[in-house]
C-alpha positions as CSV (number, residue, x, y, z in Angstrom):
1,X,-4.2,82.2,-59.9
2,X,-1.8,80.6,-57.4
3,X,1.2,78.5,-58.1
4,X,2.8,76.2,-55.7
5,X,6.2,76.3,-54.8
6,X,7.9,72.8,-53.4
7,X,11.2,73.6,-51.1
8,X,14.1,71.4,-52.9
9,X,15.7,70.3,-49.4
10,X,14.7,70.4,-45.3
11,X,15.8,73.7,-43.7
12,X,17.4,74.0,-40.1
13,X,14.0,76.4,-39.4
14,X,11.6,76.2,-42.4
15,X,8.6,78.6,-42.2
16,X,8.6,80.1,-38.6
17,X,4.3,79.5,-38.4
18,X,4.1,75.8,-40.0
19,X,4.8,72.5,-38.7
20,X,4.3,68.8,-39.2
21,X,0.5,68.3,-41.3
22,X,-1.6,66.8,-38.5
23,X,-3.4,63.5,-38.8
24,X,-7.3,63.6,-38.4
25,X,-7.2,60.3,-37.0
26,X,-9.7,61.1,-34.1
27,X,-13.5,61.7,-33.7
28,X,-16.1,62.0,-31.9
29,X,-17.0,64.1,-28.6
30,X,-13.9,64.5,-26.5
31,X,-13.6,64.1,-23.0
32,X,-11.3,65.0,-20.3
33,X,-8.7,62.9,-19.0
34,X,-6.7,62.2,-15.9
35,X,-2.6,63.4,-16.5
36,X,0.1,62.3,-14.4
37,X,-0.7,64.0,-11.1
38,X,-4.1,64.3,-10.9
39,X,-3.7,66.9,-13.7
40,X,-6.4,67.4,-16.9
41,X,-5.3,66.9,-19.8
42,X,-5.9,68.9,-23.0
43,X,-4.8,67.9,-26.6
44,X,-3.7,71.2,-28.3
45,X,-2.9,72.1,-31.5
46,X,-0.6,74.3,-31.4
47,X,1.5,76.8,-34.3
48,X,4.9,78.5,-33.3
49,X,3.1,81.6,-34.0
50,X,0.6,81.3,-30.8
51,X,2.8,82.4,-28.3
52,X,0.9,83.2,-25.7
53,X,0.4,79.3,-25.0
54,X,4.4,78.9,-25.8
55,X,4.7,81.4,-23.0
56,X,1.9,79.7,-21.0
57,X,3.7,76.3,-21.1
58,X,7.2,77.1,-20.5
59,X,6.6,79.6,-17.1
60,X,3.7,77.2,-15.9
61,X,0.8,78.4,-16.6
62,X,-0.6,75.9,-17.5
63,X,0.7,73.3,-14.5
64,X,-0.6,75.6,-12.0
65,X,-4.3,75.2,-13.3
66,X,-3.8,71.7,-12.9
67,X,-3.5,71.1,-16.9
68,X,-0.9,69.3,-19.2
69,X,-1.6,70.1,-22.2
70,X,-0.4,67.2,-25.1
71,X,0.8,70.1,-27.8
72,X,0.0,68.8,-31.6
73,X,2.2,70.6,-34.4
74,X,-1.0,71.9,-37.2
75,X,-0.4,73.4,-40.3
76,X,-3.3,75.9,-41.2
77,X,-6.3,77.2,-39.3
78,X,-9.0,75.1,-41.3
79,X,-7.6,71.7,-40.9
80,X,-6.7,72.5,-37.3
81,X,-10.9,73.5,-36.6
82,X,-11.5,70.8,-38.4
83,X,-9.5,68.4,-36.0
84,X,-11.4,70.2,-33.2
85,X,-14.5,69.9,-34.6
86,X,-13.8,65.9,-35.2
87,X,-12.7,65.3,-31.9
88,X,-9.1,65.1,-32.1
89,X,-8.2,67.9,-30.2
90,X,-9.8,69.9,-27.5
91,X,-8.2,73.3,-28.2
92,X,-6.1,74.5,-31.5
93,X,-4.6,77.9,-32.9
94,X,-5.0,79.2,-36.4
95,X,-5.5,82.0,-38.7
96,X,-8.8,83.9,-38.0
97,X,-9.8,83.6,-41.3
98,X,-9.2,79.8,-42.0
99,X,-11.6,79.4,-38.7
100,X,-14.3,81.3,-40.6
101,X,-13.7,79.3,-43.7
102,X,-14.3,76.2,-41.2
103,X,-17.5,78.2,-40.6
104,X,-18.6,78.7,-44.1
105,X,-18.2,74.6,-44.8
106,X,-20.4,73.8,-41.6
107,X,-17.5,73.1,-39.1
108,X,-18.7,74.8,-35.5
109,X,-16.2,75.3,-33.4
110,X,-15.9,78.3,-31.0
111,X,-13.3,81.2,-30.5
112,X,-12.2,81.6,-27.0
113,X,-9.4,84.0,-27.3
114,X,-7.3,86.4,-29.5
115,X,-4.2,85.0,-30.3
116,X,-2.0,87.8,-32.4
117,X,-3.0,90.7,-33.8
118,X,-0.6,92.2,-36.8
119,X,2.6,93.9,-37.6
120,X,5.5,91.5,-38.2
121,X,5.2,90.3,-41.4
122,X,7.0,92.3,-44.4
123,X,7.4,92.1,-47.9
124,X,10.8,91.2,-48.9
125,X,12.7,91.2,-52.2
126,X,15.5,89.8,-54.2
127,X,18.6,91.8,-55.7
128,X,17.6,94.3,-58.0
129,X,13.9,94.8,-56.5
130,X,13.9,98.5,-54.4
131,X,10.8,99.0,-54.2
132,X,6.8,98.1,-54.2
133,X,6.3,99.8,-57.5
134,X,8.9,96.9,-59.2
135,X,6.7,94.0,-58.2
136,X,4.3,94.4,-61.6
137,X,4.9,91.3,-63.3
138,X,6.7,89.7,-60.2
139,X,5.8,86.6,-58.4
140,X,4.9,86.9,-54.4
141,X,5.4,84.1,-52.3
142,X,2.5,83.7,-49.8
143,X,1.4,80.8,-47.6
144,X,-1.7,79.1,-48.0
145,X,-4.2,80.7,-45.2
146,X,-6.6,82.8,-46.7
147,X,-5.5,86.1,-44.6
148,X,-2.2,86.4,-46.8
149,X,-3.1,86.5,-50.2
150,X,-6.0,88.7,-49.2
151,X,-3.7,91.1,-47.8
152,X,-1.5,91.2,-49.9
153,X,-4.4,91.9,-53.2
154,X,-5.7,94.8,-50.7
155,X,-2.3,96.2,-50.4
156,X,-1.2,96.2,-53.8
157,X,-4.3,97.5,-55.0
158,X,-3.9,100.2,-52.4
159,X,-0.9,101.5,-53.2
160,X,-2.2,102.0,-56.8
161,X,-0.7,98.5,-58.5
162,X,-3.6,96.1,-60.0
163,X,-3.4,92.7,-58.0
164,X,-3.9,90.8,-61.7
165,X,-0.8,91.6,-62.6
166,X,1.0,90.2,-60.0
167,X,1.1,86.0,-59.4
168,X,0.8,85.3,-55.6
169,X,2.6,81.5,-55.2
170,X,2.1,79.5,-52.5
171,X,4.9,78.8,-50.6
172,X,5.9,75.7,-47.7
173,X,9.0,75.9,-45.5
174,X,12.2,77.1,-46.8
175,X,10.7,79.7,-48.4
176,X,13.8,82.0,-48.4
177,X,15.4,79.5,-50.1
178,X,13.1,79.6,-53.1
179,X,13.5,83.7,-53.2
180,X,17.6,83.2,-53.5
181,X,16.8,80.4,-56.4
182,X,14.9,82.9,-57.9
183,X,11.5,80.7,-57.8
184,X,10.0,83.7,-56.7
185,X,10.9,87.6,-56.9
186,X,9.5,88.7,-53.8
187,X,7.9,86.9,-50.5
188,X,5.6,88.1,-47.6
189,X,7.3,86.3,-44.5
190,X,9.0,87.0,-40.9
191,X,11.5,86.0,-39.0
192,X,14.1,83.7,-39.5
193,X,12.7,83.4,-43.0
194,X,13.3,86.9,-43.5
195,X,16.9,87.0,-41.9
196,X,18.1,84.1,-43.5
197,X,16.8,85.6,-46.9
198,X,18.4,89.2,-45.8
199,X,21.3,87.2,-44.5
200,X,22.3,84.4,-47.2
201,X,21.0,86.0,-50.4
202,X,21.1,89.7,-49.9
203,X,17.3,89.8,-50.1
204,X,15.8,93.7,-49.1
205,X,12.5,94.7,-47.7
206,X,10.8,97.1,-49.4
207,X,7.5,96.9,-47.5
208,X,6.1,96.5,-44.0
209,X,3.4,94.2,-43.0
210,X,0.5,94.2,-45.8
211,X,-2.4,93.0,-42.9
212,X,-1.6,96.4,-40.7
213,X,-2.1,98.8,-43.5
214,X,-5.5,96.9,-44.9
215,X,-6.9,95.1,-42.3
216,X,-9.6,97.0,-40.1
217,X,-8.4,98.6,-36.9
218,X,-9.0,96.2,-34.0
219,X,-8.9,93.3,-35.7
220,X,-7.3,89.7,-35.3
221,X,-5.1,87.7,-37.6
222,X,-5.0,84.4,-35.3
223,X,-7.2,83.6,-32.3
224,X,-7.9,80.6,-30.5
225,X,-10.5,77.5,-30.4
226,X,-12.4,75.0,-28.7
227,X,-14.4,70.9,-29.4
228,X,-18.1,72.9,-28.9
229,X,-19.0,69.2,-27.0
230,X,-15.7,69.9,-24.6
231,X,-16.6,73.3,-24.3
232,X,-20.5,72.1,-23.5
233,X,-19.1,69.3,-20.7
234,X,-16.1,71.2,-19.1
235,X,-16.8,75.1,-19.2
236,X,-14.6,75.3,-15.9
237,X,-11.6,73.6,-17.8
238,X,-11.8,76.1,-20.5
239,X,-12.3,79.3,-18.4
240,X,-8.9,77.9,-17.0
241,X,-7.4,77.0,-20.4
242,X,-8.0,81.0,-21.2
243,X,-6.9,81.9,-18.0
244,X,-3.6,80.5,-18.6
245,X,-3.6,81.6,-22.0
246,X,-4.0,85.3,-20.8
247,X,-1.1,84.8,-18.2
248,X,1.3,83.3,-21.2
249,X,-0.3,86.4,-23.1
250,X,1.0,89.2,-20.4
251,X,4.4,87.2,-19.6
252,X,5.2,87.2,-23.6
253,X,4.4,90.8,-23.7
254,X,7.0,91.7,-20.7
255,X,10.0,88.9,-22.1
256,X,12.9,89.7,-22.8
257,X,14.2,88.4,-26.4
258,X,16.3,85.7,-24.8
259,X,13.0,84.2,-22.9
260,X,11.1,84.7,-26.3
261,X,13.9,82.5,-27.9
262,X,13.8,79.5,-25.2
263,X,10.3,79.5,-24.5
264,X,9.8,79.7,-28.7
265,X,12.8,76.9,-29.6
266,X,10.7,73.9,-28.6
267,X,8.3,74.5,-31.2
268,X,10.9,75.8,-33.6
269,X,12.4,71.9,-34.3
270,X,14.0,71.9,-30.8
271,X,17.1,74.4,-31.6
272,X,18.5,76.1,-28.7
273,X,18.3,80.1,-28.2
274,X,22.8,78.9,-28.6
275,X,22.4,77.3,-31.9
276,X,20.2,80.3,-33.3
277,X,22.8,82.9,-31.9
278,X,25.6,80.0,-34.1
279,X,23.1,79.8,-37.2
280,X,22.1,83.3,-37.5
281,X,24.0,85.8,-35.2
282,X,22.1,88.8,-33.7
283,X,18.5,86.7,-34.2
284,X,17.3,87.0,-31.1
285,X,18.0,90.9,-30.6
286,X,15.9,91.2,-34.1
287,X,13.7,89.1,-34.7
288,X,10.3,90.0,-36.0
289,X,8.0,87.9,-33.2
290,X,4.6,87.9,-33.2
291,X,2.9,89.7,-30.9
292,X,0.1,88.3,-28.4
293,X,-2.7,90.2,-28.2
294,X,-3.5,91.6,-24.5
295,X,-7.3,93.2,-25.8
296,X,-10.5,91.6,-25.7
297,X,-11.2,90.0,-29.1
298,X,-13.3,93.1,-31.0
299,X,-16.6,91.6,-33.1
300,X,-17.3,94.3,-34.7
301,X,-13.7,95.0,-36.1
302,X,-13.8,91.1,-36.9
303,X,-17.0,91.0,-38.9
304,X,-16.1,93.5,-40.7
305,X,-12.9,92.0,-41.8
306,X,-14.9,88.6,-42.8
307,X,-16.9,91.0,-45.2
308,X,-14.4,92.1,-46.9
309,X,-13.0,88.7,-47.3
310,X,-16.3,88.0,-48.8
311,X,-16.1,90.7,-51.4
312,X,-12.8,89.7,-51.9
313,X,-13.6,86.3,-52.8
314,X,-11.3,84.7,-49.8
315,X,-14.0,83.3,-48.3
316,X,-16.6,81.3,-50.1
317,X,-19.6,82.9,-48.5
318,X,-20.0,85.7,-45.5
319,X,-20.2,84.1,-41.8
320,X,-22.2,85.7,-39.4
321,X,-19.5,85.2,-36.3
322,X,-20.9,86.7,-33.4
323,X,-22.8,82.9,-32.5
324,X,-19.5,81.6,-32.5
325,X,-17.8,83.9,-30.3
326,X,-17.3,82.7,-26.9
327,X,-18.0,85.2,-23.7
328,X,-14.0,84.5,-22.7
329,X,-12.9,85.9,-26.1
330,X,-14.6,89.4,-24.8
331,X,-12.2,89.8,-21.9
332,X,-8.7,91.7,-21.6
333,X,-5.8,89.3,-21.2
C-alpha cells in the first residue's frame, strides 16, 4: 500500500526528474508546422532526466536539422504518451514502464529511442539508519512511475527482507525535505535531492541504485516516443528528430560536468551552473546524472523486464512490445 507524501513549501530544485503537470488540452492528429526560419517545428515533452535532447538542444542539434523543438515540462511517462497519443505533442520522454502502462490501457504510441539506462539512483537514509537490513518497518520514499516501487520490492526481497513489511510512499518535489522532517525514514532518489539530503540533514546512503541490481541486463529505464499519425505523415522528420537525439546522446556522454550543468539548468527551474556551485558547493563535480544510453534499444532485454512487471503486479496486464518498437529504436546512438 502506498502513501502520499505532500512537500510543505517550493524548493530552489524539487525532484531532479519532475516538472510542471502538463495540460492535455490538445487532440487530434498532429501536423508539422513552419518555425521561424523555415524550420519544423516539434512540440516535445520533455523531463530533466532525458538528456540526450537537453544536450541536443543546447549544442544545436537540433537547429542544424532544421527543427525547433517547443520543449513541454511532463511529469510521468503515462500522462506524457497519453498527450502524444491525443495530439498534444509530437514527441515526449518518460519512464519505460509508464509507456507500457500507456500500452496496457489502449494508448499506441511508438518508441523511437532509448533514453537512460540505470545506475544513479540510491537508496538513502536518515540518522540512525546504516544500513539495508534497518529499513524493516521503515517507510521508503518513491515517486510515482511504476519502475520505482517495482524496483525497490525486487531489491528488498532480494537481499533477503519481505517487501510487506516495508511502506513505499509516494513522494513529489522536495522530497529530501520530507526525509529531514522525518515523513519518511529512507528515500530512493538522485542528485540534488540526494546532496541536499546528505548536505542539510546528515542523511547517509546505504544502498546503490535498486533498478541495476534487479532489472535485466540490457534493459531501459526511460526511452523516447512519437504521435503514431506524425510518425505515419513525417517519417523523415523523425528519422531526423533521432538523429539529433543520438548526437545530444554522444555529446552528453563526452561533457564535461560543467557542460552537463549549463546544458541541464534550463530545465532545472532556470538556475545557473553559478547559483548551484552558491546553493550546494561541489554539485557539479558529484552529481549523480543520468546517463544517456549510446546502445540500440534491446527487445528482448525489454520484454522480459515488462514480464516481470507483470508478475509483479506493476503493470495491469503483460504488453507484447515488439509492434511498438520503431526500426530507429534498434540503432546505436
Amino acid at each position: 500500500m502506498f502513501e502520499a507524501v505532500t512537500s510543505r513549501r517550493a524548493v530552489l530544485w524539487g525532484a531532479l526528474g519532475l516538472a510542471a503537470p502538463l495540460a492535455l488540452a490538445a487532440c487530434g492528429k498532429p501536423a508539422t508546422k513552419p518555425a521561424s526560419g523555415g524550420k519544423t517545428a516539434i512540440r516535445f515533452g520533455h523531463g530533466s532526466a532525458g538528456v540526450a535532447v537537453s544536450a541536443a538542444q543546447a549544442t544545436g542539434a537540433f537547429a542544424r536539422r532544421g527543427l525547433e523543438l517547443a520543449l513541454t515540462p511532463i511529469t510521468s511517462g503515462p500522462s506524457a504518451v497519453a498527450a502524444t497519443v491525443g495530439g498534444a505533442l509530437d514527441f515526449t520522454f518518460g519512464d519505460f514502464l509508464g509507456w507500457v502502462s500507456a500500452l496496457s490501457n489502449g494508448f499506441d504510441c511508438k518508441l523511437v529511442a532509448p533514453a537512460n539506462g540505470n545506475g544513479n539512483f540510491v537508496i538513502i537514509a536518515r540518522k540512525g539508519i546504516d544500513s539495508p537490513a534497518q529499513l524493516v518497518g521503515k517507510r521508503i520514499g518513491v515517486s510515482s512511475a511504476p519502475m520505482f516501487s517495482l524496483s525497490v520490492k525486487l531489491w528488498l526481497k532480494q537481499i533477503g527482507i519481505d517487501p510487506a513489511s516495508v511502506k513505499l510512499v509516494l513522494t513529489g518535489q522536495g522530497a529530501e525535505h520530507a526525509l529531514g522532517r522525518g515523513d519518511i525514514d529512507a528515500l530512493l532518489g538522485y542528485d540534488p535531492v540526494v546532496y541536499r539530503a546528505q548536505r542539510l540533514y546528515g542523511a547517509k546512503v546505504i544502498a546503490g541504485d535498486p533498478s541495476e541490481a534487479v532489472m535485466p541486463k540490457g534493459a531501459t529505464r526511460a526511452a523516447y516516443y512519437v504521435n503514431r499519425d506524425f510518425l505515419a505523415a513525417h517519417p523523415t522528420v523523425v528519422d531526423q528528430v533521432v538523429a539529433a537525439i543520438h548526437e545530444g546522446a554522444r555529446a552528453w556522454s563526452k561533457a564535461t560536468p560543467l557542460e552537463k550543468a549549463q546544458w541541464s539548468a534550463p530545465y532545472l527551474g532556470g538556475v545557473s551552473p553559478e547559483q548551484m556551485q552558491r546553493e550546494m558547493p561541489g554539485l557539479m563535480e558529484t552529481f549523480r546524472y543520468p546517463p544517456a544510453q549510446l546502445a540500440p534499444f534491446n527487445v528482448a532485454a525489454n520484454q522480459a523486464w515488462v514480464d516481470i512487471a507483470a508478475q509483479g503486479g506493476a503493470l495491469s496486464r503483460r504488453v507484447d512490445i515488439a509492434p511498438f518498437v520503431y526500426r530507429t529504436a534498434l540503432e546505436a546512438a
